[in-house]
TISEVO-137348 format. One record per residue (C-alpha): residue number from 1; x, y, z; residue in three letters. Coordinates in Angstrom, 3 decimals. Layout:
# residues N
[dodo NUM,[X,Y,Z],ALA]
...
***
This chain:
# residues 133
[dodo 1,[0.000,0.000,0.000],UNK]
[dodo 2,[1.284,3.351,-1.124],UNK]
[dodo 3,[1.983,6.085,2.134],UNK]
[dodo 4,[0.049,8.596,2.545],UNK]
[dodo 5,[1.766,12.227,2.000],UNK]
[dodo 6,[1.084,15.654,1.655],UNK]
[dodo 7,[2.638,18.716,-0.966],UNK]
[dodo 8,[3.038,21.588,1.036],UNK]
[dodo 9,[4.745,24.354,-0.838],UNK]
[dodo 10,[7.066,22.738,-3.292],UNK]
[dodo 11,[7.772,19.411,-1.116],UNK]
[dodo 12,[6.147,16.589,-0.792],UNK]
[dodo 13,[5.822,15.009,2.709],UNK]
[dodo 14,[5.009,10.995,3.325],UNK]
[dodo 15,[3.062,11.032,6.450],UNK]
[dodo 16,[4.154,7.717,9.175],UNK]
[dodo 17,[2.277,6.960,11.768],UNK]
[dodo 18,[4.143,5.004,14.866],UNK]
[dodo 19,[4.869,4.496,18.233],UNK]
[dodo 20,[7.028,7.367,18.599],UNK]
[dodo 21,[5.021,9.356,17.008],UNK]
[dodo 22,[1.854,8.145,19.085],UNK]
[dodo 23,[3.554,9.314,22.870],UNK]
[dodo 24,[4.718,12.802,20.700],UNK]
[dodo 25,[0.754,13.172,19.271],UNK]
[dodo 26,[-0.546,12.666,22.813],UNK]
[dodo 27,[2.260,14.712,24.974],UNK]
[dodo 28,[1.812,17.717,22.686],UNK]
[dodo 29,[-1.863,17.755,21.138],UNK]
[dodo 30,[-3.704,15.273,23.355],UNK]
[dodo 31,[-5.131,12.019,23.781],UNK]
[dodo 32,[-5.285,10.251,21.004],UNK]
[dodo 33,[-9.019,9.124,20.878],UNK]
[dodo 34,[-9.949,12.947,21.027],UNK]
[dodo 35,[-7.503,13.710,18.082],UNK]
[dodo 36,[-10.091,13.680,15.116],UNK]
[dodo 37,[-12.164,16.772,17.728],UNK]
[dodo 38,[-8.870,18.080,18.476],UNK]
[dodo 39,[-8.031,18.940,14.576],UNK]
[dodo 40,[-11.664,19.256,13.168],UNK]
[dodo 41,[-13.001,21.564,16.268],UNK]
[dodo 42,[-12.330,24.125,18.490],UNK]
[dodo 43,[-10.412,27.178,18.599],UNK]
[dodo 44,[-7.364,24.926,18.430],UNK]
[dodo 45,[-8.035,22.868,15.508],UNK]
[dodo 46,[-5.663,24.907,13.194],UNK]
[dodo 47,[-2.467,24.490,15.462],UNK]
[dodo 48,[-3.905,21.308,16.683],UNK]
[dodo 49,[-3.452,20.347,12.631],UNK]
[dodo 50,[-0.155,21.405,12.356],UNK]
[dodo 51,[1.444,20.083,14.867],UNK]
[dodo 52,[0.093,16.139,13.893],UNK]
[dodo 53,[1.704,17.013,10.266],UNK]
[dodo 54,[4.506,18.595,11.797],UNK]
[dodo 55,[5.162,15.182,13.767],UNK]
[dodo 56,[3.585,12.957,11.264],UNK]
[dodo 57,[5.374,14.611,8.353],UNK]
[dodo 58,[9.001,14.552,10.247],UNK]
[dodo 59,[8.411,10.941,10.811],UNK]
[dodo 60,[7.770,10.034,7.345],UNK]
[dodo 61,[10.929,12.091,5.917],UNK]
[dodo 62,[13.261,10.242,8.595],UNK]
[dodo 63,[11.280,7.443,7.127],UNK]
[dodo 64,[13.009,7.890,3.584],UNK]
[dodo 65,[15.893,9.168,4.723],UNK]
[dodo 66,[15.288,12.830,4.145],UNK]
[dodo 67,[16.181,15.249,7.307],UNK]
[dodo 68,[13.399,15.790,9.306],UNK]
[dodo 69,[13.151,19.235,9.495],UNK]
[dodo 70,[9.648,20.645,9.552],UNK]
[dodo 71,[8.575,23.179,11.886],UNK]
[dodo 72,[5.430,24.820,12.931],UNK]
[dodo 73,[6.764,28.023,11.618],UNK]
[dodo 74,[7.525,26.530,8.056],UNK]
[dodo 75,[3.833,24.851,7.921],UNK]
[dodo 76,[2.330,27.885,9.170],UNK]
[dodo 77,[4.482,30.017,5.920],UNK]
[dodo 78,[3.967,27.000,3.458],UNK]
[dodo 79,[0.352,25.447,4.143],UNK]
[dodo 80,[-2.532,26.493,1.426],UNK]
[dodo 81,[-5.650,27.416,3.907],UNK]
[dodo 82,[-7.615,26.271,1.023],UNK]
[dodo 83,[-6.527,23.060,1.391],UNK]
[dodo 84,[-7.851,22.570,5.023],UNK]
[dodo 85,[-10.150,19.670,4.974],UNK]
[dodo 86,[-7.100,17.635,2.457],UNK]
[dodo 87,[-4.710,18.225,5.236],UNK]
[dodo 88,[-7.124,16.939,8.395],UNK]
[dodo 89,[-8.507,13.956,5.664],UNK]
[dodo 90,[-4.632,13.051,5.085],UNK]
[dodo 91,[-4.333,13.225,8.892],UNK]
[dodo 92,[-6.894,11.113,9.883],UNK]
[dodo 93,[-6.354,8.460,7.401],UNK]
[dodo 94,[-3.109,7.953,8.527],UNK]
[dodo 95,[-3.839,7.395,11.817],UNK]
[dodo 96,[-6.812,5.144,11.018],UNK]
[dodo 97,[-4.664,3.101,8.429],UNK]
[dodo 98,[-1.598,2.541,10.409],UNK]
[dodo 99,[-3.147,2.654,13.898],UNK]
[dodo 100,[-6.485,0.538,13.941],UNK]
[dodo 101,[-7.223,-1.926,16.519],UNK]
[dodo 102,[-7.128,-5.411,15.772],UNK]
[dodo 103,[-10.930,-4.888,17.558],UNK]
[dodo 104,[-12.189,-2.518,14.445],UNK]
[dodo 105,[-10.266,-4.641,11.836],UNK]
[dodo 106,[-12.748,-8.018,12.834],UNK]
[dodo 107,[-15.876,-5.851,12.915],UNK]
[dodo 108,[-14.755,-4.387,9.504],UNK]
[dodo 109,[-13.212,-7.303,7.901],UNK]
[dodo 110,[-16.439,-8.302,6.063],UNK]
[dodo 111,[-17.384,-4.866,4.413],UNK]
[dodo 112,[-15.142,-2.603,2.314],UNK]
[dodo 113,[-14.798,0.975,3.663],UNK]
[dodo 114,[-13.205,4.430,2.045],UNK]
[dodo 115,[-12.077,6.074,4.971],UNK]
[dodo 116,[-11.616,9.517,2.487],UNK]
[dodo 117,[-14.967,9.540,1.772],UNK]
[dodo 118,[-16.460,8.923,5.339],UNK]
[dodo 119,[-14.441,12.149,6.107],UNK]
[dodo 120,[-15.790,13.426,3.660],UNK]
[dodo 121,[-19.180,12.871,4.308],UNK]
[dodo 122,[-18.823,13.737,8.210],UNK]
[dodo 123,[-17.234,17.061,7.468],UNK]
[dodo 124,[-20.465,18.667,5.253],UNK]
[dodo 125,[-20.868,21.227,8.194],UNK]
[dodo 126,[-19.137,24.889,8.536],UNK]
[dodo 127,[-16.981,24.316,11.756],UNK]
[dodo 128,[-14.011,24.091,8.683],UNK]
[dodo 129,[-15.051,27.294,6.615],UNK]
[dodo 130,[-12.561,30.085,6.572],UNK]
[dodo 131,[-15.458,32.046,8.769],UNK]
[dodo 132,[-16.562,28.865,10.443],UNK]
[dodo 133,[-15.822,28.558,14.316],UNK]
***
């Protein structure tokens, strides 16, 4: 299965979801059940967002072998505000892909999903608008 990555500016960043990356998620955003709130709602969803591609996005360049060497500051400069609801969707799905429970993979392992679209589907209210709060 092909990684999941992002372009931001003129890079493009594979996103890697792992332990490590788990403990940084939950010592700097929060816990990780409340991440998909966390980054889709709330006053905090923007920096909430950039700091899970921040550590996502580092992970997958050290990943490849590329220097890890995204900041906040550099997302902030390089992100397209347009692209919002790509970045949380690209977010999410990594987390889902490389993180689901053994639990949600036998309840699931009879029907075919597409996680992109779910998020999709969930997100069809304003909370991610430029004006939206």
């Amino acid at each position: 299965m092909k990684g999941i990555s992002l372009t931001i500016g003129d890079r493009t960043i594979p996103l890697y979801f792992g332990m490590d990356e788990f403990i940084e998620i939950e010592e700097t955003i929060g816990n990780l059940g409340e991440l998909r709130d966390l980054i889709l709602k709330g006053r905090q969803r923007l920096r909430n967002m950039i700091g899970a591609v921040r550590i996502l996005g580092n992970a997958g360049l050290k990943r490849e072998g590329k220097e890890a060497d995204l900041t906040d500051e550099w997302l902030r400069a390089n992100m397209d505000p347009h692209a919002l609801m790509a970045y949380q969707i690209a977010i999410l799905a990594c987390l889902q892909r490389d993180g689901e429970s053994q639990a949600v993979n036998e309840n699931n392992e009879d029907k075919e999903r597409d996680l992109v679209l779910e998020e999709i589907e969930q997100k069809k209210d304003p909370v991610n608008s430029h004006t939206g709060g």
